[in-house]
C-alpha positions as CSV (number, residue, x, y, z in Angstrom):
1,X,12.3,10.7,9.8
2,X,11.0,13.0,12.3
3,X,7.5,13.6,12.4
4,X,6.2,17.4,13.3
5,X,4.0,17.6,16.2
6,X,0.4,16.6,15.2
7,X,-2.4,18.6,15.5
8,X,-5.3,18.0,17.9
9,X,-8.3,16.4,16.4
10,X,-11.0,19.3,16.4
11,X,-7.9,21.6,15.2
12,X,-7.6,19.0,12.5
13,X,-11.0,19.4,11.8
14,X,-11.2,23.3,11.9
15,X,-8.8,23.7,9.4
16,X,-10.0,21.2,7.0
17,X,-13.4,23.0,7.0
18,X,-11.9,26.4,6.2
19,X,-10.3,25.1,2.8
20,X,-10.5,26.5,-0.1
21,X,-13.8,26.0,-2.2
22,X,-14.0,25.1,-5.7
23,X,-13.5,28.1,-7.4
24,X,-9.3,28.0,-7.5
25,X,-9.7,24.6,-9.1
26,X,-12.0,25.8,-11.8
27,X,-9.6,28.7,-12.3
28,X,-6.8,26.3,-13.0
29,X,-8.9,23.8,-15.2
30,X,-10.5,27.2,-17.1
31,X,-6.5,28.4,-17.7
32,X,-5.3,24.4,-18.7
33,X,-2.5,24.6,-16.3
34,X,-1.6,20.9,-15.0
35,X,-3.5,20.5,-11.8
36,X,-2.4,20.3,-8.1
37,X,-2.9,17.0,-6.8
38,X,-1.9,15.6,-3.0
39,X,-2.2,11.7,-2.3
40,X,-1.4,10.0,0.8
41,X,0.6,7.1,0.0
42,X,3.1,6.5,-2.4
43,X,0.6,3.5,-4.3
44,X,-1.7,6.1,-4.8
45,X,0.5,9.0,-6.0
46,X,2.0,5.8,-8.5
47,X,-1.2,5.8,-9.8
48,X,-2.3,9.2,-10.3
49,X,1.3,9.9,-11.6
50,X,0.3,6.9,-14.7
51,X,-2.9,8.3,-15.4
52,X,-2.5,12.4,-15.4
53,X,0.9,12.4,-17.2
54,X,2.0,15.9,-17.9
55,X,-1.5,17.2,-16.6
56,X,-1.1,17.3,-13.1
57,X,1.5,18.0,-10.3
58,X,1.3,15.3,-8.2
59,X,2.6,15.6,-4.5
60,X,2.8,13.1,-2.0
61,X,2.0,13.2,2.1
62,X,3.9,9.8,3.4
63,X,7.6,9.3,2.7
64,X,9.6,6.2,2.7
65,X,9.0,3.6,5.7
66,X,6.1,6.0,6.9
67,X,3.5,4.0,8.6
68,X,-0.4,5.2,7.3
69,X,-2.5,3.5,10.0
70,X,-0.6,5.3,12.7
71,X,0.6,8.6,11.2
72,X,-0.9,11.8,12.4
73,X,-1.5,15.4,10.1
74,X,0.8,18.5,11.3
75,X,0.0,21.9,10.3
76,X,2.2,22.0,7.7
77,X,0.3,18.9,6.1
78,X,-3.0,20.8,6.2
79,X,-1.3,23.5,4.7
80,X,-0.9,20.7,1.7
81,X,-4.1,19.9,2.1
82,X,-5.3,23.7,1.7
83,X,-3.5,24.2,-1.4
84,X,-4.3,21.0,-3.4
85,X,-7.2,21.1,-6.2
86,X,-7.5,17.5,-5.6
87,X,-6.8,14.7,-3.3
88,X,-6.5,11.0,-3.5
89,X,-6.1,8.5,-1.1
90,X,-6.7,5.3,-0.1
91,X,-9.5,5.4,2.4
92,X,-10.7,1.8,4.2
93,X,-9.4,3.4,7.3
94,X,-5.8,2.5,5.9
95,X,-4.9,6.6,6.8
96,X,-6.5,5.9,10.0
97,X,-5.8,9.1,12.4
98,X,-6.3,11.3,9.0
99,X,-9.9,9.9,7.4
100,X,-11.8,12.4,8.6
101,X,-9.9,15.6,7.5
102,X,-9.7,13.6,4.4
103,X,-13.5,13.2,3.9
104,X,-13.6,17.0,4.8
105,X,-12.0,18.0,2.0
106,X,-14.3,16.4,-0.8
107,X,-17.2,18.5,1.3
108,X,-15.6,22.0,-0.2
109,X,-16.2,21.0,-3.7
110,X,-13.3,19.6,-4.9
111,X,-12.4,15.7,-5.8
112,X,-11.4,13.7,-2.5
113,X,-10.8,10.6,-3.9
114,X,-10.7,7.2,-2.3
115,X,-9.3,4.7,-4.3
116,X,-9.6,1.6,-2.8
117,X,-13.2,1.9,-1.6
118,X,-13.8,2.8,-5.5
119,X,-12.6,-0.5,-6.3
120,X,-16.3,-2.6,-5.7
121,X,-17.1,-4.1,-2.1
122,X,-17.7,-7.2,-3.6
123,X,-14.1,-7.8,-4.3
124,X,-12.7,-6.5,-0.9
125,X,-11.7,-8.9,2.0
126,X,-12.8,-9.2,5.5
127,X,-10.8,-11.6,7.5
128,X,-11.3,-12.3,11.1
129,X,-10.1,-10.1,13.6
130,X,-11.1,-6.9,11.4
131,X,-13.9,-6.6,13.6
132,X,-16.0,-6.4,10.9
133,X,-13.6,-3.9,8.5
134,X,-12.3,-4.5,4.9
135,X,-8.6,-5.0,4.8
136,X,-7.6,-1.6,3.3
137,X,-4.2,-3.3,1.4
138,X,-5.9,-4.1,-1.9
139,X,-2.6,-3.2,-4.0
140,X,-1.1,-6.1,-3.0
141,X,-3.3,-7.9,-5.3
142,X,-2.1,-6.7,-8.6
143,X,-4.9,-7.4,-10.6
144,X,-7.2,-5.5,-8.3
145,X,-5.2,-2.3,-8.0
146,X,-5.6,-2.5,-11.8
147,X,-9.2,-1.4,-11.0
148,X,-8.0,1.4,-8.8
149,X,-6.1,2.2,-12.1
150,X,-9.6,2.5,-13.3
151,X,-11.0,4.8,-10.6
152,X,-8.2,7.2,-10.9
153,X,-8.7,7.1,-14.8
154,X,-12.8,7.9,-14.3
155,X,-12.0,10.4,-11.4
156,X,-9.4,12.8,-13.1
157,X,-11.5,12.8,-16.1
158,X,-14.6,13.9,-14.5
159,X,-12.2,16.4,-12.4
160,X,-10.5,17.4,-16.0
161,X,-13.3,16.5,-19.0
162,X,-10.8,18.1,-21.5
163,X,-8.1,15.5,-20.6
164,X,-10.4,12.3,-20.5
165,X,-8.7,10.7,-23.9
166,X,-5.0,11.1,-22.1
167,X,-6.1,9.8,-19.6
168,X,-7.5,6.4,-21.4
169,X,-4.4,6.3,-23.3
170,X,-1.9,6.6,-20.0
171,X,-3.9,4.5,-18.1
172,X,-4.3,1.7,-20.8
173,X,-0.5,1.5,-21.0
174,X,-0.2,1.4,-17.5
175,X,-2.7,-1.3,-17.1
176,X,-0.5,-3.3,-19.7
177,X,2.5,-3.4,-17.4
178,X,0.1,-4.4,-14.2
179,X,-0.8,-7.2,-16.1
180,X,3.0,-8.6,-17.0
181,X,3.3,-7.6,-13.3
182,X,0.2,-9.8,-11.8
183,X,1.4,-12.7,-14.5
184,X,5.1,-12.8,-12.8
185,X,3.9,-13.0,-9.9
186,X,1.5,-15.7,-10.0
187,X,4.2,-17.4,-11.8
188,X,7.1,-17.2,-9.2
189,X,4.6,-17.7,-6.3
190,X,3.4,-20.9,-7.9
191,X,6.6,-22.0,-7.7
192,X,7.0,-22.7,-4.3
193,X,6.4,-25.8,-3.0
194,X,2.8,-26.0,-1.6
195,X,3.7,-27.3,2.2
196,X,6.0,-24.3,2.1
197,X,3.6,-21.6,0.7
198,X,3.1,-19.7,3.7
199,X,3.8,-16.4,4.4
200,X,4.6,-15.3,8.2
201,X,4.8,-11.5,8.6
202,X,4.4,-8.3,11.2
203,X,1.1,-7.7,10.2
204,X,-2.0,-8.4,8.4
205,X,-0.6,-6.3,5.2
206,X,-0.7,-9.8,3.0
207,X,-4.2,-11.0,3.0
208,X,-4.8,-9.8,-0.9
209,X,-1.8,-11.0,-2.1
210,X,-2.4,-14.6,-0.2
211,X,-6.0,-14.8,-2.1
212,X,-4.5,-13.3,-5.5
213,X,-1.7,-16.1,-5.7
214,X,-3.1,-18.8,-3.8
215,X,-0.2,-18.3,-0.1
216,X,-1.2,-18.6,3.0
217,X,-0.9,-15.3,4.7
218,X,-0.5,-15.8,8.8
219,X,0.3,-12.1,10.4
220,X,1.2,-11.7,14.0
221,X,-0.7,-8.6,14.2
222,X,-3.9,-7.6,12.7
223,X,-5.0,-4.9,10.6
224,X,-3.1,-2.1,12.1
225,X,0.3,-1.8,13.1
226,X,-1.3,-0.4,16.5
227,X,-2.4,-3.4,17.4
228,X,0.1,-5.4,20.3
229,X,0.8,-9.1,19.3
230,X,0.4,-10.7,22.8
231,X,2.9,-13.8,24.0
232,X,0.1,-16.4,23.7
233,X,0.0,-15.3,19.6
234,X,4.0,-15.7,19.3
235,X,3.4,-19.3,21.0
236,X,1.3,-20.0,19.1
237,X,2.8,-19.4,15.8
238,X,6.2,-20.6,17.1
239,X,4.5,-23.9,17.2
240,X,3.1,-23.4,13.7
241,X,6.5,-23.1,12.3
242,X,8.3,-26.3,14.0
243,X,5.1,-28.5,13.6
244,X,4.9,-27.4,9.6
245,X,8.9,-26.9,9.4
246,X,8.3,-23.5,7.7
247,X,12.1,-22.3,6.5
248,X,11.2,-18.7,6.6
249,X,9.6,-15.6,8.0
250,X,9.4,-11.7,7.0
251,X,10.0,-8.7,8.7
252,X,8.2,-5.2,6.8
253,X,10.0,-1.8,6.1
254,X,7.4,0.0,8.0
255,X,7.1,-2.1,10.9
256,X,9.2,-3.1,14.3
257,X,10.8,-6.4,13.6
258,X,10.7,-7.0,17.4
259,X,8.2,-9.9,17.1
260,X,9.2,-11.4,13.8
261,X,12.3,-11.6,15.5
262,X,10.6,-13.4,18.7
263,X,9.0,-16.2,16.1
264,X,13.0,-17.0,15.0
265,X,14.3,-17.5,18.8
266,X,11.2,-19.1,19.9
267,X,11.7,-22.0,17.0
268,X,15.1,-22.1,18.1
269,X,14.5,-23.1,21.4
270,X,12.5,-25.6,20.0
271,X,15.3,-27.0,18.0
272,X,13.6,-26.0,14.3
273,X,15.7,-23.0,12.2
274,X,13.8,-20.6,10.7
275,X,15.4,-17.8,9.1
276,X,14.8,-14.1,8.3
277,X,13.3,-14.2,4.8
278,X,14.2,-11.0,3.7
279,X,12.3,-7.6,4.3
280,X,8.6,-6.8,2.5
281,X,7.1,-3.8,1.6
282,X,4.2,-3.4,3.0
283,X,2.1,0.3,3.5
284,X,5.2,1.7,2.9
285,X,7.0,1.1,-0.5
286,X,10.9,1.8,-1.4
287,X,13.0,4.9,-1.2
288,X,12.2,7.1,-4.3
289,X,14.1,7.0,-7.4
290,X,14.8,3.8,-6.4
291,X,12.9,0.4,-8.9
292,X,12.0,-0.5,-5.3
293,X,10.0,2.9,-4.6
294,X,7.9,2.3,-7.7
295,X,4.4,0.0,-7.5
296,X,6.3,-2.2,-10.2
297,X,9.5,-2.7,-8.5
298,X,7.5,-3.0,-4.7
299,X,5.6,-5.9,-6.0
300,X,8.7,-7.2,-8.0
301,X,10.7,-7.1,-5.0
302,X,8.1,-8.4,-2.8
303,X,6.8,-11.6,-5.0
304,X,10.5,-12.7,-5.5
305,X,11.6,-12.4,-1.8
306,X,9.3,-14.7,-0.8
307,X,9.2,-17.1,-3.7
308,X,12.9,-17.4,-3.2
309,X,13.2,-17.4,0.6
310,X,10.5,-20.1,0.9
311,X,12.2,-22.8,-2.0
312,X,10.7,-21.3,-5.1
313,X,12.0,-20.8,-8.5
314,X,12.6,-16.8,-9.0
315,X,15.4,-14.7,-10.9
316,X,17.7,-12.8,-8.5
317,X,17.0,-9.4,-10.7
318,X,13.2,-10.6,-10.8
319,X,10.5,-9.4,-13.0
320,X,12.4,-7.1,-14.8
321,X,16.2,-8.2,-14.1
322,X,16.1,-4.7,-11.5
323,X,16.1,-5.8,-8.1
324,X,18.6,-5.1,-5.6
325,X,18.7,-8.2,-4.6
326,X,20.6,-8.5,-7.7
327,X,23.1,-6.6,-6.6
């Protein structure tokens, strides 16, 4: 997909200060008409989509396989931005190059919303090499994106007062399904042996899920994908995966493979086999339409890779017999 050229910084910033103030969103919530809402990555929109139902238009700014920590607003995105009555997004730094034109926009009146750093501090992760940041990824923890579930819910009622019971009833229903999701998932994961429960990715996209359902998460880069994983890191975890015979890693649909692919040759050299896992979603999820480009069918696909690529006991269709890997 090709990106169009990005704007400079203070021309970012110039045009988020001139959007429009309240008044067109009043004018729409005075009139009942189903809001305008923009997120920024396909989790979020998932979730807004669950909770406003019939009562808002939801658009979305990332695309399939779009990276957030890296990707930069065009003109055409402000022009989104402009004509939303409401905006949603994860915040933690996960849209990186676009936080600030994001925080600009809840300065004109209207709801900029973000939904992990709703979710409570206390629950949000930290891991070394962050320099001192939370880890942004909290929706790969299912039962903690349930409480993001819960911050959309409180935030589009407050935005839409009239819709507030809706929005308790979507949002219970959907909270049901997240937690047959987060049951699966702890199910298939516990599956695996435990010297074989660890999870070797691109990036530090896992860390959530690795607390959530008791894996070890080891990344080869850190928090962003802008990060470079230097040749003493790949030595280092090529010796990790001969000295603990680890069968598998994962590559991510959003990231190079380059050095997942180094780990594989460097354990071959040192006469151990590991293999190519399958690939994860990770700030990306699947094309949509697809069960993969759902929250559901991301999580599904993710949890069952790995349980079955690493010797665990998972259904080929997964949680809800829909997987590709089915197929």
């Amino acid at each position: 997909m090709t990106q169009a050229p990005a704007l400079p910084r203070r021309h970012l910033l110039a045009l988020a200060a001139s959007l429009p103030l309240a008044g067109v969103a009043l004018a729409a919530r005075a009139q009942g008409k189903p809001a305008k809402v923009l997120t920024t990555t396909a989790q979020v929109a998932e979730l807004v989509r669950a909770v406003a139902g019939d009562r808002a238009v939801v658009e979305n700014l990332l695309g399939e396989g779009i990276d957030p920590h890296t990707y930069k607003l065009t003109r055409s995105d402000v022009a989104r931005l402009m004509g939303a009555e409401a905006v949603f997004y994860n915040g933690l730094l996960l849209e990186g190059k676009m936080t600030d034109a994001l925080e600009r926009v809840g300065k004109t009146g209207r709801p900029s919303v973000a939904v992990a750093e709703g979710i409570g501090k206390d629950s949000l992760l930290t891991p070394a090499g962050f320099e001192g940041e939370p880890d942004p990824h909290v929706w790969m923890d299912v039962s903690l994106w349930r409480r993001g579930l819960e911050v959309v819910r409180d935030a589009l009622s407050s935005f839409r007062p009239a819709d507030a019971a809706t929005f308790k009833v979507n949002a219970d229903a959907y909270a049901k399904e997240l937690e047959r999701l987060h049951g699966y998932a702890a199910d298939v994961l516990a599956s695996v042996p435990q010297e074989r429960r660890v999870l070797v990715t691109a990036h530090d996209a896992f860390n959530y899920l690795g607390r959530a359902y008791a894996v070890e998460v080891v990344g080869i880069q850190g928090i962003s994908t802008e990060s470079e994983a230097g040749l003493r890191r790949i030595e280092e975890l090529v010796a990790m995966l001969v000295d603990r015979k680890v069968p598998a890693v994962f590559v991510e649909t959003s990231v190079t493979d380059r050095n997942v692919r180094a780990l594989v040759e460097g354990a071959a050299a040192r006469g151990h086999k590991v293999v190519i896992g399958g690939s994860l979603f990770s700030d990306a999820m699947g094309a949509p339409g697809t069960y993969e480009g759902s929250y559901v069918g991301m999580i599904d696909h993710n949890v069952t890779t790995i349980a079955r690529a690493l010797g665990g006991n998972a259904p080929a269709g997964g949680f809800q017999g829909r997987l590709a890997l089915a197929r």
